[in-house]
N, C-alpha and C positions, 0 to 999 in steps of 0.2 A: 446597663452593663458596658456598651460600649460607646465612645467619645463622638461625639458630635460630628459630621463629616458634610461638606460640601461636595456634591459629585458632577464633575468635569469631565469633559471627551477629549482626547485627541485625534484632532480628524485623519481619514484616512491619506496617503499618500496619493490616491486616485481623484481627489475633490479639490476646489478649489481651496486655495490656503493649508495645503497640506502639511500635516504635522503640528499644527497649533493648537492650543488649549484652546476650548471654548465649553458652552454650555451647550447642555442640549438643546435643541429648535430648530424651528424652521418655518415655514411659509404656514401661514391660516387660512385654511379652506373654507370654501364660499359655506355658509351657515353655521362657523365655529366661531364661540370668543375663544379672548386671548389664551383663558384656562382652558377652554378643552385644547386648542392647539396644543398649549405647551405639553401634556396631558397624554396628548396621543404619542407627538412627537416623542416624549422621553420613554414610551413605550417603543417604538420602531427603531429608535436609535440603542435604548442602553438595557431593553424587556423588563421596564421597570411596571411591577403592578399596578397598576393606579386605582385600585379599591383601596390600597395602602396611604395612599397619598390624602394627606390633610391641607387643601391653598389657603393659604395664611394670608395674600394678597398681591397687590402689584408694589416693584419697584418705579420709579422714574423711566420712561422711554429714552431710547438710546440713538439718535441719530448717525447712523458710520456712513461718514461721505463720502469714504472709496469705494462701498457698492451701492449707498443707495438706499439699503436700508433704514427701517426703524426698528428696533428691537421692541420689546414690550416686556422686560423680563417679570416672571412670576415665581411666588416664591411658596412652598410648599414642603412639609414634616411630613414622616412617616415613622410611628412610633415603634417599628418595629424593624429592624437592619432588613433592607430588600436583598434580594439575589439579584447584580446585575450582569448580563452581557453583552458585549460589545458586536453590534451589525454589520454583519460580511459588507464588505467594503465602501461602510459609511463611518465608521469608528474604529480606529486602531486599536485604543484600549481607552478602559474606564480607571478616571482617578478620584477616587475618594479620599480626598482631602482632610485632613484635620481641622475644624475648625481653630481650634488651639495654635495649628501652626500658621494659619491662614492669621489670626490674631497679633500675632508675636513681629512687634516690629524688625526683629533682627532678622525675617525671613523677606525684606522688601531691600528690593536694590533700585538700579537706574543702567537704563539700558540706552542708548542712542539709538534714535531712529532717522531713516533719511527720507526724504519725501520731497517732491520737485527741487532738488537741489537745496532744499536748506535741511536744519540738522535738529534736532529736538528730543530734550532728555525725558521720557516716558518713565515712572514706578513702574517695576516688575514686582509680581509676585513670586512667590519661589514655594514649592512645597511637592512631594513628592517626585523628585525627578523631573520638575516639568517647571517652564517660566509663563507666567500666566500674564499678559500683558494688552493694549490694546480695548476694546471695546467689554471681553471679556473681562478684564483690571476695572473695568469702570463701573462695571455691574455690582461685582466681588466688593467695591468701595463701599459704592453706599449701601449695599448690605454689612456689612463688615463695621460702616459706621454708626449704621441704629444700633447696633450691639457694642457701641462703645470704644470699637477702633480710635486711636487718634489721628490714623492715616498714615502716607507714607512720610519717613524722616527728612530734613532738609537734603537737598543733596550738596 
């Protein structure tokens, strides 16, 4: 009954990178794989149940060279709309996205980003009030591409 949604955090004001979309995650705890981290984690950050949760599998690992990271993102259904909420002062608010809209090339822009002095035009995503852009834009792709995205428009 209801539309497909991808669910997104905005981090809190207090954390690093404050205010940015991203997914839920975080660091894997010595004797977790990637699924139970992610698993937990979307549990502490957004109370999402994970008895509900179906891992469908892994995406592509994500390198981000400003911290150092590797992402491992993992991708997981739940057939039934969770109740989520956002964790005192680790999540501002939760966006459940439309996949539809997440789809629809007319909702991808191009944003300039500045980085040691040079300048570089990044895909934005757009969808609910919020620009999804970044490592989190990277993940969203290539999920967004196995379901037939064509990606973002020339700029």
């Amino acid at each position: 009954e209801r539309e497909a949604r991808v669910v997104l955090t905005q981090r809190a004001e207090t954390l690093r990178h404050p205010g940015q979309i991203s997914l839920p995650g975080g660091v894997v705890e010595p004797g977790e794989t990637f699924e139970q981290a992610a698993l937990r984690e979307a549990h502490e950050e957004i109370a999402l149940a994970t008895d509900l949760v179906r891992v469908l599998g892994a995406l592509t690992p994500v390198d981000i060279h400003v911290s150092g990271f590797r992402l491992h993102p993992i991708v997981g259904v739940a057939d039934v709309p969770p109740t989520l909420r956002p964790a005192d002062g680790e999540v501002a608010r939760v966006i459940e996205a439309p996949l539809e809209v997440l789809l629809d090339p007319a909702h991808v822009t191009w944003r300039t980003l500045e980085r040691d002095g040079r300048s570089f035009a990044i895909p934005t995503l757009l969808a609910c009030e919020a620009e999804i852009w970044g490592a989190t834009a990277m993940v969203l792709a290539e999920f967004l591409t196995l379901l037939g995205w064509p990606g973002p428009p020339p700029r």
